[in-house]
C-alpha atoms as a printed R data frame, in Angstrom:
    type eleno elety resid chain resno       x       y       z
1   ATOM     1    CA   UNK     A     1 138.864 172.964 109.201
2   ATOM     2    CA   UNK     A     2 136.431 175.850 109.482
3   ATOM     3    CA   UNK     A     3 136.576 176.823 112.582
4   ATOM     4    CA   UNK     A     4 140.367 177.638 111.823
5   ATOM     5    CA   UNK     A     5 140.150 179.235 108.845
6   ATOM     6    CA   UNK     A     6 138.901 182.641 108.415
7   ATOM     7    CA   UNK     A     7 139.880 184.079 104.967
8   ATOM     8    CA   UNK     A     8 136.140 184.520 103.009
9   ATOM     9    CA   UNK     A     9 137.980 182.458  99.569
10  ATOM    10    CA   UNK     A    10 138.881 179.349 101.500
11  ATOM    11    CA   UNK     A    11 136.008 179.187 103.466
12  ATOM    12    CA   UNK     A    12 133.547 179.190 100.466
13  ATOM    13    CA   UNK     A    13 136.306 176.432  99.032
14  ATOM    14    CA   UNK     A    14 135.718 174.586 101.574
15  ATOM    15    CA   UNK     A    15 132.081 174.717 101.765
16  ATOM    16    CA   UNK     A    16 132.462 174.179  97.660
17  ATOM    17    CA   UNK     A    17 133.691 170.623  98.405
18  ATOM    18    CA   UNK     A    18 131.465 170.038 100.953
19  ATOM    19    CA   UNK     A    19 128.853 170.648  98.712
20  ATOM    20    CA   UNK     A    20 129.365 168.068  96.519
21  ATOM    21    CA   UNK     A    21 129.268 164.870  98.795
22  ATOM    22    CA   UNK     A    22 125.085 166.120  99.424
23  ATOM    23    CA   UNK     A    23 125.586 164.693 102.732
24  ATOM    24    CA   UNK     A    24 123.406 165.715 105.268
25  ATOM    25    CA   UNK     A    25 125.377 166.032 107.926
26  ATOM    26    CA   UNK     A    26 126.160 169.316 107.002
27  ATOM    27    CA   UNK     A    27 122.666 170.386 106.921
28  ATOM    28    CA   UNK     A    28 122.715 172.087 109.854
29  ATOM    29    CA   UNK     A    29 125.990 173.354 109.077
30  ATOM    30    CA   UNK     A    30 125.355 174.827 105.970
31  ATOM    31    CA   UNK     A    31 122.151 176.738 107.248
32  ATOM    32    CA   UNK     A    32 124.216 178.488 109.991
33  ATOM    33    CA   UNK     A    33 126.346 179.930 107.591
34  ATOM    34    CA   UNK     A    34 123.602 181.284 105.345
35  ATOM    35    CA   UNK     A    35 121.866 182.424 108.415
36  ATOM    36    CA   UNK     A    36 124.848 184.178 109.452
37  ATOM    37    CA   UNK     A    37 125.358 188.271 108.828
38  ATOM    38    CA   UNK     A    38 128.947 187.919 109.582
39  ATOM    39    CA   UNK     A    39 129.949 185.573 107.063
40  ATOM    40    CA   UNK     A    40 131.217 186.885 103.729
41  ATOM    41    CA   UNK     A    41 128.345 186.832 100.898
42  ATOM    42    CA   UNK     A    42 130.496 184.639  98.934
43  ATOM    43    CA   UNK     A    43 130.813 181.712 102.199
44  ATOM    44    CA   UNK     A    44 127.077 182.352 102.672
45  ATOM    45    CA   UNK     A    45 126.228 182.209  99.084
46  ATOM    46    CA   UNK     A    46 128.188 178.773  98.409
47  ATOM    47    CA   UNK     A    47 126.222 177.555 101.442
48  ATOM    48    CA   UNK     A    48 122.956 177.893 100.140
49  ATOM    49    CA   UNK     A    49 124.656 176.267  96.952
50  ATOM    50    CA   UNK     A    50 125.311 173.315  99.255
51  ATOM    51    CA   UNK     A    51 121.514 173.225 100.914
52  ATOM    52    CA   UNK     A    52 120.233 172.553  96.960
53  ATOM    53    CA   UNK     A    53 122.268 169.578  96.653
54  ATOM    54    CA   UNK     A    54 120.543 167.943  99.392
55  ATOM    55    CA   UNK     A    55 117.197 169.016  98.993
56  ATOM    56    CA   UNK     A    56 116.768 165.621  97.149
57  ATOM    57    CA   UNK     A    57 116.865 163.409 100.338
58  ATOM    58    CA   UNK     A    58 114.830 165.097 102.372
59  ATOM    59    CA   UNK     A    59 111.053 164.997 102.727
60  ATOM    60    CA   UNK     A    60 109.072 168.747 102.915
61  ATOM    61    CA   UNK     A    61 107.668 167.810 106.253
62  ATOM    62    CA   UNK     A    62 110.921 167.400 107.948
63  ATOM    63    CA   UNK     A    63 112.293 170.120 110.833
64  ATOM    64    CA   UNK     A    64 115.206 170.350 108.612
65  ATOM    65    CA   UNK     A    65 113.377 170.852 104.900
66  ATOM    66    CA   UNK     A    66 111.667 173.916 107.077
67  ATOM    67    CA   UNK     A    67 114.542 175.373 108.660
68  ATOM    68    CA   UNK     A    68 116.616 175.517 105.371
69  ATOM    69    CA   UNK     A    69 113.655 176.768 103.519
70  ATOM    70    CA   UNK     A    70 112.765 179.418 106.045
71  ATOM    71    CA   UNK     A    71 116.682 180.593 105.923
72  ATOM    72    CA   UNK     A    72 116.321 181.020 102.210
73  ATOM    73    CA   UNK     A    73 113.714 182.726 102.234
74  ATOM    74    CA   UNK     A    74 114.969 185.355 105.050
75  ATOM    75    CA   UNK     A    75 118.226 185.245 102.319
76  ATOM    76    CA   UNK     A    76 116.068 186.523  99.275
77  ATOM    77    CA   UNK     A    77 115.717 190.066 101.481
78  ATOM    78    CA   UNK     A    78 119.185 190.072 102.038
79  ATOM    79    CA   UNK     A    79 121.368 193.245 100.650
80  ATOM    80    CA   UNK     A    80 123.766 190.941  98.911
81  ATOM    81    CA   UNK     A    81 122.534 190.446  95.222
82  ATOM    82    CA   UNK     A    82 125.233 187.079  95.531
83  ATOM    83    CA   UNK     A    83 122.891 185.727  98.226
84  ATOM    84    CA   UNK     A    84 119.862 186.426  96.885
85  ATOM    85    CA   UNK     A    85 121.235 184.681  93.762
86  ATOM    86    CA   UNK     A    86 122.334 181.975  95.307
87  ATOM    87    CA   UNK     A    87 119.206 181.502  97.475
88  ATOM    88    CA   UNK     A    88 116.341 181.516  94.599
89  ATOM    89    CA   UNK     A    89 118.550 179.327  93.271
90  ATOM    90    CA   UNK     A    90 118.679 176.718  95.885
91  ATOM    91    CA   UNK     A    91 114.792 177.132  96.755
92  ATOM    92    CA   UNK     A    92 113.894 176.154  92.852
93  ATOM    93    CA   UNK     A    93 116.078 172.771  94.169
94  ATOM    94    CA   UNK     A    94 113.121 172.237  96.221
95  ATOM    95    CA   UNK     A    95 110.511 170.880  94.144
96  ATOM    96    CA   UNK     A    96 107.976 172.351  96.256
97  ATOM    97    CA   UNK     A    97 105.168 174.091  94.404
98  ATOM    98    CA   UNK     A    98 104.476 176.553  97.980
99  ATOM    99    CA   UNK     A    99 107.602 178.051  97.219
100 ATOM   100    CA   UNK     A   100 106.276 179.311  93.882
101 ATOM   101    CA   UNK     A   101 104.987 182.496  94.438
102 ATOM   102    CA   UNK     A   102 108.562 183.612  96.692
103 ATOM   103    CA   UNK     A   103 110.422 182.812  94.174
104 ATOM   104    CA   UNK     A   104 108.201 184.604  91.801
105 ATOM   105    CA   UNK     A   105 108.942 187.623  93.322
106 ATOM   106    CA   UNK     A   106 112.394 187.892  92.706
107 ATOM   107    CA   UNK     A   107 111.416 188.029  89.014
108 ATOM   108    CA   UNK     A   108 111.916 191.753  89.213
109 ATOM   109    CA   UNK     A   109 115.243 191.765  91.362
110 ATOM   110    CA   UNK     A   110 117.161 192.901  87.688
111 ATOM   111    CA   UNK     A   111 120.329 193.244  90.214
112 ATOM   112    CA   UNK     A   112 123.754 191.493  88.521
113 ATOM   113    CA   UNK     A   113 125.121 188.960  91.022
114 ATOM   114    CA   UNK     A   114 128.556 189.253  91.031
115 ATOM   115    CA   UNK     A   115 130.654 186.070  89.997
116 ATOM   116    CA   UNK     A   116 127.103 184.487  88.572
117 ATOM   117    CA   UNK     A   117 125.273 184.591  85.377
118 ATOM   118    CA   UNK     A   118 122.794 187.269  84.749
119 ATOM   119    CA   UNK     A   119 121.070 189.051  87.313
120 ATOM   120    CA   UNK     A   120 119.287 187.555  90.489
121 ATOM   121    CA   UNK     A   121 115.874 187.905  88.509
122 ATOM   122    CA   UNK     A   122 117.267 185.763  85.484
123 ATOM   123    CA   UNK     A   123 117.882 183.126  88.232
124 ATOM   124    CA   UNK     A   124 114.633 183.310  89.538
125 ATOM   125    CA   UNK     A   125 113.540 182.412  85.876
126 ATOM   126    CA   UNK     A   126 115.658 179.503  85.613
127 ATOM   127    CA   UNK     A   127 114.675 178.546  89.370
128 ATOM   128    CA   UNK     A   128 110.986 177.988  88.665
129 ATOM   129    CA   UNK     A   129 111.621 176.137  85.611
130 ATOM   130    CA   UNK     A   130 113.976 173.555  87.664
131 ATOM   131    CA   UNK     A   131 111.469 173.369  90.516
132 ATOM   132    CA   UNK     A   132 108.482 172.689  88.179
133 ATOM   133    CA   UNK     A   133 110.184 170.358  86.152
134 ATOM   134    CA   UNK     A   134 111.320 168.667  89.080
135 ATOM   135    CA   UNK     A   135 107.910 168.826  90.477
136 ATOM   136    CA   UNK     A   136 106.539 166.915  87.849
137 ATOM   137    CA   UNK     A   137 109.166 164.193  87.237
138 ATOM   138    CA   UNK     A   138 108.526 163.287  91.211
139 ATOM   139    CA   UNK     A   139 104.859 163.154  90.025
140 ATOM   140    CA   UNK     A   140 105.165 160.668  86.983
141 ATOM   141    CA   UNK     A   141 107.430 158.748  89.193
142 ATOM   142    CA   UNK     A   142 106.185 155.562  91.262
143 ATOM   143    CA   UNK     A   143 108.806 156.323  93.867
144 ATOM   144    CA   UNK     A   144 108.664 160.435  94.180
145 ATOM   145    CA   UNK     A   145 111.364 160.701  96.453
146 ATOM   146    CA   UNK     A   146 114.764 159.673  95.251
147 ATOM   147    CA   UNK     A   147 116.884 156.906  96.931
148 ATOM   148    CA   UNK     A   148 119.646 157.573  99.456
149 ATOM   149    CA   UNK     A   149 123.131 156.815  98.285
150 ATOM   150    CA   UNK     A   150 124.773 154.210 100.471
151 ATOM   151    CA   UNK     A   151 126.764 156.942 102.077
152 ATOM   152    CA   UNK     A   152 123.496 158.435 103.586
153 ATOM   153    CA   UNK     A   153 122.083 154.945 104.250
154 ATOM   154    CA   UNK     A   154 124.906 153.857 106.087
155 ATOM   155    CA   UNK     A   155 125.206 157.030 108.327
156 ATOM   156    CA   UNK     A   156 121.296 156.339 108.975
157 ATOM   157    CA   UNK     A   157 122.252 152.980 109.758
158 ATOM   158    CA   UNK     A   158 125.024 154.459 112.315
159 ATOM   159    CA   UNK     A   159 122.079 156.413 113.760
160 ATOM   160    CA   UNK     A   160 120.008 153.350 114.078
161 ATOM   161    CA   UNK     A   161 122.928 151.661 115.993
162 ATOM   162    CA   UNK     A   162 123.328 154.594 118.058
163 ATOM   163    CA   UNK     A   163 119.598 154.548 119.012
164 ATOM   164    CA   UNK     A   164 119.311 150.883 119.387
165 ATOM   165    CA   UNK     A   165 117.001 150.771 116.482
166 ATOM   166    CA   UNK     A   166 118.044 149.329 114.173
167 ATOM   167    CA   UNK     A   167 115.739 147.372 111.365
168 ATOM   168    CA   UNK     A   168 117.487 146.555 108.543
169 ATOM   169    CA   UNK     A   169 117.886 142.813 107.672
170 ATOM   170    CA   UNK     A   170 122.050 141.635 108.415
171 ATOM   171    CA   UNK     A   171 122.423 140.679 105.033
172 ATOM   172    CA   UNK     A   172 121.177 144.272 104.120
173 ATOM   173    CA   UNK     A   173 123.907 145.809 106.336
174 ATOM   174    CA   UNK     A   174 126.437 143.455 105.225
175 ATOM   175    CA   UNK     A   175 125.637 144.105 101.280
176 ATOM   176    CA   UNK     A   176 126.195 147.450 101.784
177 ATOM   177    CA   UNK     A   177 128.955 147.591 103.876
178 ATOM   178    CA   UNK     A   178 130.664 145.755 101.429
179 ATOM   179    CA   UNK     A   179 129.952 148.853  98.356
180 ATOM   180    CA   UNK     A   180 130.939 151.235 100.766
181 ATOM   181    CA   UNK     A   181 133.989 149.592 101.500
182 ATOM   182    CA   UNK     A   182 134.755 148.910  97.633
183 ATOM   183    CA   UNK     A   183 134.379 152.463  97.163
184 ATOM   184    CA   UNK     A   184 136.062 154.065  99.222
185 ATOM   185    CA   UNK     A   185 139.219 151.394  98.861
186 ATOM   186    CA   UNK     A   186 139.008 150.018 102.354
187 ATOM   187    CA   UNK     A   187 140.791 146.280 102.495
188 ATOM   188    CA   UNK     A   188 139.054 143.219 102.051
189 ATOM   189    CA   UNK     A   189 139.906 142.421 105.909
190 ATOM   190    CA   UNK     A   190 138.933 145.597 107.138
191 ATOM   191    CA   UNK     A   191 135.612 145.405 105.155
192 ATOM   192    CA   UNK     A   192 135.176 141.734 106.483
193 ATOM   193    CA   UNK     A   193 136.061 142.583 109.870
194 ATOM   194    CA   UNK     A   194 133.103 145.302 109.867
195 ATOM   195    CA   UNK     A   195 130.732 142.630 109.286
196 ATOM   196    CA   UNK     A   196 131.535 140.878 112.621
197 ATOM   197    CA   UNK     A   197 128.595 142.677 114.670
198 ATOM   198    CA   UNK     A   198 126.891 145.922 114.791
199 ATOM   199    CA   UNK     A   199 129.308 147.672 117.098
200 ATOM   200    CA   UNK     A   200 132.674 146.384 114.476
201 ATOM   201    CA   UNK     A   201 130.016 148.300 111.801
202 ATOM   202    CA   UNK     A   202 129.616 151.015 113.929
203 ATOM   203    CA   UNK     A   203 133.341 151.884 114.283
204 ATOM   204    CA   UNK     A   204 133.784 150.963 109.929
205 ATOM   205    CA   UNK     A   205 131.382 154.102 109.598
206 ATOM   206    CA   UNK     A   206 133.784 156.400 111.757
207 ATOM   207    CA   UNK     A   207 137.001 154.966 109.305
208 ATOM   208    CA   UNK     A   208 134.833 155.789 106.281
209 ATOM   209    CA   UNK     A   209 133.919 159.339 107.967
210 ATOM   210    CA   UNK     A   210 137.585 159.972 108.489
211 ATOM   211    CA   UNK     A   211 138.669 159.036 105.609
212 ATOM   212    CA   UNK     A   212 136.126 161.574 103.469
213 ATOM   213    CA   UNK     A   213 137.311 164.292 105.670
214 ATOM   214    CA   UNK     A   214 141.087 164.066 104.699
215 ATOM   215    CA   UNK     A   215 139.798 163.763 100.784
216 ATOM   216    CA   UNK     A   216 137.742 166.676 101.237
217 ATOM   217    CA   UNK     A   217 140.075 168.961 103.252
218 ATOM   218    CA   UNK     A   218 142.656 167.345 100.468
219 ATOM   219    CA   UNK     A   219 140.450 168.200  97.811
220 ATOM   220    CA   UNK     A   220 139.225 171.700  99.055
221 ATOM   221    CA   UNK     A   221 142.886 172.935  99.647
222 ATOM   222    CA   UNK     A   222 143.687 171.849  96.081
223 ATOM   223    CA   UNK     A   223 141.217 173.463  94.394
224 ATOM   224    CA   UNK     A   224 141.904 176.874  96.308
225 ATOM   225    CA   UNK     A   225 145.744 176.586  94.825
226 ATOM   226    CA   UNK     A   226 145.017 175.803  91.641
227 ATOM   227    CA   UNK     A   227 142.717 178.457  91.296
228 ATOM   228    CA   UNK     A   228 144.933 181.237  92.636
229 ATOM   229    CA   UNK     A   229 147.394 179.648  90.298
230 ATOM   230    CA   UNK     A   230 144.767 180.228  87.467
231 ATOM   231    CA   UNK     A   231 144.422 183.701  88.068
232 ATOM   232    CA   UNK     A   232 147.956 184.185  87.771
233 ATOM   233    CA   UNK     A   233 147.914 182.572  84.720
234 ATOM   234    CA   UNK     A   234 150.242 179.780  86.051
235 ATOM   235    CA   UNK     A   235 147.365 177.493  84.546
236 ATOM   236    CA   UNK     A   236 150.414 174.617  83.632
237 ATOM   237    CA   UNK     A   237 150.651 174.566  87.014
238 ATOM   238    CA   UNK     A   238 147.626 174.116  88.263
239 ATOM   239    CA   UNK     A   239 146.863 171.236  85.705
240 ATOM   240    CA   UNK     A   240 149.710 169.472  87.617
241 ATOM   241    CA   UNK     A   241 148.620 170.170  90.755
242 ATOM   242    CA   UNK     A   242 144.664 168.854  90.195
243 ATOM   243    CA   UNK     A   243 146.466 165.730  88.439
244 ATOM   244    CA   UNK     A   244 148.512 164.939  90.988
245 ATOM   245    CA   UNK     A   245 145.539 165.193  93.449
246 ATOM   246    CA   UNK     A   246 143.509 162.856  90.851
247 ATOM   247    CA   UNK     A   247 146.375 160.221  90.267
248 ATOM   248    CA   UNK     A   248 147.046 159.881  94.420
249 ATOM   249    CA   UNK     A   249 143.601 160.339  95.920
250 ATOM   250    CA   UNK     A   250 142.313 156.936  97.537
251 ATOM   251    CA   UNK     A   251 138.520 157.505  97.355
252 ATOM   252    CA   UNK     A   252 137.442 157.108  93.283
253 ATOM   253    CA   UNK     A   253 134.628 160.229  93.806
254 ATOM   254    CA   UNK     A   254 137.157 162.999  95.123
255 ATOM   255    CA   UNK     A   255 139.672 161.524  91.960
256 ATOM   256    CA   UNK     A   256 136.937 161.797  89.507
257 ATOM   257    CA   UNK     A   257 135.746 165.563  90.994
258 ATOM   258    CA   UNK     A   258 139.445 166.639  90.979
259 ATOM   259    CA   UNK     A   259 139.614 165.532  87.279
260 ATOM   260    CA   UNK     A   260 136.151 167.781  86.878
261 ATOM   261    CA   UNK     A   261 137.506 170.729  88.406
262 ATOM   262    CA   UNK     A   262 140.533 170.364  86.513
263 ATOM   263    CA   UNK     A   263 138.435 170.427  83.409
264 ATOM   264    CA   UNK     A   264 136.198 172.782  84.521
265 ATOM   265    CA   UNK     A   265 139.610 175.323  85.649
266 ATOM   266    CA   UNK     A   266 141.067 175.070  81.754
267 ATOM   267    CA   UNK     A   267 137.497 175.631  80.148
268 ATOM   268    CA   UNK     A   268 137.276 178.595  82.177
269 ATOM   269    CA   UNK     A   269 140.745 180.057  81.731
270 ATOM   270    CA   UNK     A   270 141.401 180.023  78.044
């Protein structure tokens, strides 16, 4: 849906949806567009957004933990005040104590950010708090890396599959091909029907793929109308417009954001 839209708003409304599922395969995605000059500094802002919602499941010795770091970083010296904002933000996501003294920096940027709160060094505040805090939660914890949603296990089991690597136990795969399924309201045959072999689980991954790219593209467009229908102060109609989206959508987390957003719209309207 990107690649044939070009207005600045509906990309970053796009990327705004995105942003919520954390799934990281739109890592690499979302670090093009911060990377890129051309983009709008809204699109590119939103994507750094994206990169600290995913900063959770990944580990700081990873390729991609170092190429979405190193693209925020080359973001804080960026002419945009939105980026820059956006980017301090995303780097206190990190949890990485190196990070510190960059972010530290921008404690002096007193530039507003347009469409934020407060100015890009107020961020930078709030940014070291979250990464320290974060830092030492991970600490105290036995575990210090969080666990993968089935989503993200289940598109690392695809990868396993692909590879022919795969080392999780059947009943493993079959427990959680069964959540997935439930949640995302596949049928009981279809989810059965996965189970068959590794292949038949393969091609369930692909449905479930599918089937978050309609909600999402579903989703994003929605939220774009009802907030041009906000600004116009048409805010009845964009109530009905999020509901309806909430009452027909098939996958329980895109009704549950839509019903957040709709929330979210009204609080920010009155």
């Amino acid at each position: 849906m990107l690649a044939s839209e070009h207005r600045p708003e509906n990309r970053q409304g796009i990327l705004y949806a995105l942003s919520w599922h954390a799934n990281l395969g739109t890592w690499n995605l979302m670090v093009a567009i911060l990377a890129n000059p051309n983009e709008d500094p809204k699109v590119r802002g939103q994507a750094a957004e994206g990169l600290a919602y995913m900063f959770d499941y990944l580990r700081p010795e990873s390729d991609e933990f170092r190429a979405g770091t190193l693209a925020l970083l080359d973001a804080l010296r960026d002419p945009s005040p939105e980026i820059r904002y956006c980017a301090v933000h995303a780097l206190g996501a990190t949890a990485f104590p190196p990070l510190i003294p960059a972010i530290s920096q921008m404690l002096a940027d007193k530039i507003p950010a347009p469409g934020w709160i407060g100015t890009v060094a107020d961020e930078a505040g709030r940014a070291l708090e979250h990464l320290q805090g974060k830092y030492r939660h991970r600490m105290q914890c036995s575990d210090p890396q969080p666990e993968p949603t089935d989503f993200q296990k289940l598109e690392h089991l695809e990868q396993q599959i692909l590879a022919g690597t795969v080392t999780v136990p059947r009943e493993e795969i079959h427990a959680l091909v069964r959540r997935v399924g439930l949640k995302t309201n596949f049928d009981s045959e279809i989810i059965e029907a996965a189970l068959v072999d590794l292949e038949k689980t393969k091609a369930f991954v692909a449905l479930i793929r599918k089937k978050f790219k309609r909600s999402s593209r579903r989703y994003g467009e929605a939220l774009i109308e009802a907030d041009r229908l906000a600004t116009e102060g048409k805010l009845e109609e964009a109530r009905q417009l999020m509901e309806a989206l909430a009452s027909s959508e098939e996958i329980p987390f895109f009704a549950e954001l839509a019903r957040d957003s709709l929330s979210n719209l009204i609080e920010t309207n009155r």
